[in-house]
C-alpha positions in Angstrom: -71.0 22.3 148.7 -74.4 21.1 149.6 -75.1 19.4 152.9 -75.2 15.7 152.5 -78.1 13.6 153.6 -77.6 12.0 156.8 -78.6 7.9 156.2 -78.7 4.4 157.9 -79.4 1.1 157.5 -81.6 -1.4 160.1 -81.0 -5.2 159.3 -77.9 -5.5 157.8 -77.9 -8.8 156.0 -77.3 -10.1 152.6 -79.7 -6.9 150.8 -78.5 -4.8 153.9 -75.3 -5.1 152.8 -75.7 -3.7 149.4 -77.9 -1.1 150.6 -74.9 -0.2 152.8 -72.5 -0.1 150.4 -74.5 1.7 147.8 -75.3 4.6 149.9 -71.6 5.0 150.9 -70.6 4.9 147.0 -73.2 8.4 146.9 -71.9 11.6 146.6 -74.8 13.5 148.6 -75.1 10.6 151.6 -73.4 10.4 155.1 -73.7 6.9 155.5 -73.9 7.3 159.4 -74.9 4.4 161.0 -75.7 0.7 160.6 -77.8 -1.2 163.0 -78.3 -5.1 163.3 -79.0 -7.3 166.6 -75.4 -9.6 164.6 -73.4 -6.6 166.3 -69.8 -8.2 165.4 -71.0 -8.8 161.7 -72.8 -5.4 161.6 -69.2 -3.5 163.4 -66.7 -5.0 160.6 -69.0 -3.6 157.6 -69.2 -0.3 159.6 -65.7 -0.4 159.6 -65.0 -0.9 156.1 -67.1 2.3 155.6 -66.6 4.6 158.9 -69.9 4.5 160.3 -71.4 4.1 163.5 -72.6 0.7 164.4 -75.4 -0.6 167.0 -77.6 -3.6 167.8 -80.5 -1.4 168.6 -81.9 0.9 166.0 -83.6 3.2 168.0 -79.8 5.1 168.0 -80.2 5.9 164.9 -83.6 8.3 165.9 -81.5 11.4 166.1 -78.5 10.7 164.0 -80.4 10.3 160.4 -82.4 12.3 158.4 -83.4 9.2 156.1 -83.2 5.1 157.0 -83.1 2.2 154.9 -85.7 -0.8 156.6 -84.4 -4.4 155.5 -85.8 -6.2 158.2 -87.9 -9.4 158.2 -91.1 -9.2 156.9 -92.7 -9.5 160.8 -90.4 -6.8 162.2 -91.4 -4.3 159.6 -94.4 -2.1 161.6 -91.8 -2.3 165.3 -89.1 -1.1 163.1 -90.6 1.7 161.0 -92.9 3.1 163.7 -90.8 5.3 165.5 -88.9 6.7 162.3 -92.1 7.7 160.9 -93.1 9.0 164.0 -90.0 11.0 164.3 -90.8 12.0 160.5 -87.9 10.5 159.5 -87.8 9.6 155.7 -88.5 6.0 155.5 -87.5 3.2 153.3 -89.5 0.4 153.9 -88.7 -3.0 151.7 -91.8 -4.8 150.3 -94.4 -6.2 151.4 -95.0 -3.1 153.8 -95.8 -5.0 156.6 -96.7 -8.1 157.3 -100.6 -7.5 157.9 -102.8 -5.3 156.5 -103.9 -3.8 160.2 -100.1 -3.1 160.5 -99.6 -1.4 157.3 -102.6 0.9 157.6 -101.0 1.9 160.5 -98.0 2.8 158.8 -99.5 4.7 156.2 -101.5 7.0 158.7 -98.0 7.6 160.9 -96.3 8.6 158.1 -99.0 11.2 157.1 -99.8 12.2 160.5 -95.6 13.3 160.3 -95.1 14.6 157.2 -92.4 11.7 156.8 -91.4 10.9 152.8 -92.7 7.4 152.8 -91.1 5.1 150.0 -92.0 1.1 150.0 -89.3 -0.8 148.5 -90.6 -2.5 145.2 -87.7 -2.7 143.5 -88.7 -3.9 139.9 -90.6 -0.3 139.4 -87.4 1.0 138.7 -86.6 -1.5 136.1 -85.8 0.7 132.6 -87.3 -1.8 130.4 -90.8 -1.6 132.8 -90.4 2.2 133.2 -90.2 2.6 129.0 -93.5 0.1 129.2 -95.4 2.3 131.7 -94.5 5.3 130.1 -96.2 4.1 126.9 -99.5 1.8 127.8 -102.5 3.8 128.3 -105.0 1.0 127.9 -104.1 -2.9 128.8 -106.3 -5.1 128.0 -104.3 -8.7 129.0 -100.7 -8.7 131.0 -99.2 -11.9 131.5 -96.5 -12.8 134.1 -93.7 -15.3 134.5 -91.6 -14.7 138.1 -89.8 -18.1 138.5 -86.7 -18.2 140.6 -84.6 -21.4 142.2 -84.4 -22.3 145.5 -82.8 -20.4 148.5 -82.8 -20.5 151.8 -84.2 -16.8 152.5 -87.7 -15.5 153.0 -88.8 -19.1 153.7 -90.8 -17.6 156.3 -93.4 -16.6 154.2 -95.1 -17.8 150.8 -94.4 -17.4 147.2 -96.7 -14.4 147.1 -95.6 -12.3 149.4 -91.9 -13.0 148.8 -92.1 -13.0 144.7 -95.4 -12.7 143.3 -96.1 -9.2 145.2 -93.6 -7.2 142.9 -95.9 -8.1 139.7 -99.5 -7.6 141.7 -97.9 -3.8 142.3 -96.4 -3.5 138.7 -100.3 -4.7 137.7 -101.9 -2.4 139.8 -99.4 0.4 138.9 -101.0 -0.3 135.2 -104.3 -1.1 135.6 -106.4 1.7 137.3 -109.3 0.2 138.5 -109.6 -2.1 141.7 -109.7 -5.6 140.9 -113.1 -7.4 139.9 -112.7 -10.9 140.4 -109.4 -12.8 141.7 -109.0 -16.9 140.9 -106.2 -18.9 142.5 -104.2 -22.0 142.8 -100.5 -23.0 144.7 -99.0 -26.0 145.9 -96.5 -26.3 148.5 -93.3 -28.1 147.3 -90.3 -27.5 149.4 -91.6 -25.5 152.8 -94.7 -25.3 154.9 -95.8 -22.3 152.7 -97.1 -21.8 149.1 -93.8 -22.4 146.9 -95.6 -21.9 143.2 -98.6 -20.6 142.4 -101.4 -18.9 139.3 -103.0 -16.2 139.7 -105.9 -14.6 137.5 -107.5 -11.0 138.1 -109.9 -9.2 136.0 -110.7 -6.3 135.9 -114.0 -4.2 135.5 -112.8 -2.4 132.3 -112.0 -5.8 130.7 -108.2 -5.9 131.6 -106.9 -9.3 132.8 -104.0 -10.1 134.5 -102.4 -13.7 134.5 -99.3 -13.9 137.2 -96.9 -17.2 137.4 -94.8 -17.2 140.3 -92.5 -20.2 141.6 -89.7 -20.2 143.8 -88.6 -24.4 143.1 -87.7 -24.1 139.2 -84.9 -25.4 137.9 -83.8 -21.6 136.4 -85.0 -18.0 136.6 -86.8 -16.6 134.0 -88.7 -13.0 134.6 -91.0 -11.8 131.7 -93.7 -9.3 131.5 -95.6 -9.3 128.5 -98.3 -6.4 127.9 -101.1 -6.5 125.2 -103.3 -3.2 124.2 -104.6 -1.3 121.4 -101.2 0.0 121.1 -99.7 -3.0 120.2 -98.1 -5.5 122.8 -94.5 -5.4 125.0 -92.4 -8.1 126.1 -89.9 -7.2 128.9 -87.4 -9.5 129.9 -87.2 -8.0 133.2 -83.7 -10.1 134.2 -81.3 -8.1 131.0 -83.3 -5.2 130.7 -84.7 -5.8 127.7 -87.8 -4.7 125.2 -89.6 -5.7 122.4 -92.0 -3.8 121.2 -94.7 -4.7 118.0 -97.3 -2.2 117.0 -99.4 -2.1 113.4 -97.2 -0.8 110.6 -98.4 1.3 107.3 -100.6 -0.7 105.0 -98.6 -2.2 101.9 -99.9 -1.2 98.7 -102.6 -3.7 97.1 -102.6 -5.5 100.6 -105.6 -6.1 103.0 -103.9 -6.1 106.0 -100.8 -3.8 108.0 -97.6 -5.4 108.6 -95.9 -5.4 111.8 -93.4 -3.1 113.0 -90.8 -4.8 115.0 -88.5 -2.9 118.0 -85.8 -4.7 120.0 -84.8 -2.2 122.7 -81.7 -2.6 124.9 -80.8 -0.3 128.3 -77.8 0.5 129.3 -77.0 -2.2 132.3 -78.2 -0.2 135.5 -79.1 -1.5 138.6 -82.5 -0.8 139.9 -81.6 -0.6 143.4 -79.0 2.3 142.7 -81.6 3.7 140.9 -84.8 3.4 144.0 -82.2 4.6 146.2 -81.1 7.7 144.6 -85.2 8.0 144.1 -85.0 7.9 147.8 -82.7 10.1 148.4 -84.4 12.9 146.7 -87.7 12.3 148.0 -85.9 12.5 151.8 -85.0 15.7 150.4 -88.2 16.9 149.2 -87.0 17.1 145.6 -89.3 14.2 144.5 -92.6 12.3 145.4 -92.0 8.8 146.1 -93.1 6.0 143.4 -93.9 3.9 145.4 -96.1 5.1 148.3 -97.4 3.6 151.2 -100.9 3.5 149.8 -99.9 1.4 147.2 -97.8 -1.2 149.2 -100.7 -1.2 151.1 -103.1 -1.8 148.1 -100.5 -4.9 146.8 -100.6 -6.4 150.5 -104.3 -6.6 150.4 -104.2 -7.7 147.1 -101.5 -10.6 148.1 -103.5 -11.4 151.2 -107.0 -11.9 149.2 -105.4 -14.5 147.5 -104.0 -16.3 150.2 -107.1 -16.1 151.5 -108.6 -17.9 148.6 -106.0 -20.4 148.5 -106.7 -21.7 152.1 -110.3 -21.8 151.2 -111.3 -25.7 151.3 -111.9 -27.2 148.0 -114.8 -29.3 147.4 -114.7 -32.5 146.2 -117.1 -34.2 143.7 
């Protein structure tokens, strides 16, 4: 039998907590340890699934070949530092840090230690998304609708770095080119921060990208709609679903193609089984990560250029 990958978890909260249980549901992970400063929480799920458990991660340094990150957004370069430095493979959830000096930091530890680096952007591991990347060699206009109530988590930061950063990576993970031109509006509705904003890039090969995301709507609703010479793709990202419409043959004695029409359905999976399995393997050097460090780096950038151009003072005529 194969020697099973040694894994913990730092920050054990409400995504914690599934990452936890997931890795203790794998077949080729010792889920070893779980650290969390909530150490009578953090002891009772370590109990339910025979791990260690600690209130200060750096414990875990020489008990795990791989870690699981799901800290706050702040505590993500302290955290990850001295796992990378350890070359420990590193799962870090998204944004990558929270500034860009931080996160360039990151990237250079883990290349300086030959640590597998993975950021956490879950939605690349969507099936319907995957299908879509798979297939679009040219976009040419991508439009994006991330709206999600209310809750009480990740208030400490705004609507683009808590929602909107999954669809600037899925853009940039399309589009290869570095963005031309970036126009932006919010509004704070509920919190000190930006709750729901619009954001337009373009492009220098003539792609645009037009990304909704909201945080105070009254439902969720997740699409990601892609146009190109191919045809165009809507994914409901939420059921995992695909429809596909591309030119069809030309009917005799007509002047114009129809349109060929494809509903596609996934079997139900859940991505975060799926990036963690991904992570898995890459700890184990049987895969390259899909979502490097480089490019959370390149969405953080990306997110904090439009922040940037949202605090930029308006001028009124």
């Amino acid at each position: 039998m194969s020697k099973k990958t040694r894994v913990g978890v730092v920050g054990v909260g409400y995504l914690g907590q599934i990452h936890a249980k997931i890795y203790h549901q794998m077949e080729n992970v010792e889920l070893v340890a779980l650290a969390d400063t909530k150490i009578e929480s953090v002891s009772e799920i370590a109990k339910l699934y025979g791990c260690k458990a600690t209130d200060n991660y750096l414990d875990l340094l020489d008990i795990v070949d791989a870690v699981s990150i799901v800290v706050p957004t702040s505590l993500h370069f302290d955290v990850a530092q001295p796992f990378l430095e350890a070359g420990i493979a590193t799962l870090l959830e998204k944004p990558i840090a929270a500034t860009v000096d931080e996160a360039v930091k990151l990237v250079d530890l883990a290349a300086q230690n030959d640590a597998p680096f993975l950021i956490g952007h879950l939605e690349r591991y969507n099936p319907a998304l995957r299908a879509v990347a798979s297939k679009v060699t040219d976009p040419k206009y991508i439009e994006v609708h991330r709206l999600g109530t209310f809750v009480e988590r990740a208030t400490d930061v705004d609507v683009i770095t808590d929602l909107m950063i999954h669809d600037l990576d899925l853009v940039l993970s399309l589009v290869d080119e570095e963005v031309e031109d970036v126009q932006a509006i919010g509004a704070s509705v509920i919190t000190d921060h930006i709750d729901l904003a619009n954001v337009r890039l373009s492009f220098p090969g003539g792609a645009v990208a037009n990304i909704t995301a909201s945080r105070v709507s009254n439902k969720r609703f997740r699409r990601f709609r892609v146009f190109g010479p191919e045809g165009y793709y809507g994914i409901n990202l939420m059921d995992q679903e695909l429809d596909i419409v591309t030119k069809g043959e030309l009917p005799e004695g007509e002047t114009f193609p129809g349109l060929d029409v494809e509903h596609v359905t996934f079997d139900s999976e859940q991505p975060l089984q799926v990036e963690l399995a991904h992570f898995v393997d890459v700890a184990n050097g049987n895969s390259m990560p899909l979502v490097t460090g480089l490019q959370g780096l390149r969405a953080l950038e990306l997110a904090n250029q439009i922040q940037a151009i949202m605090r930029e003072p308006k001028i009124e005529l």
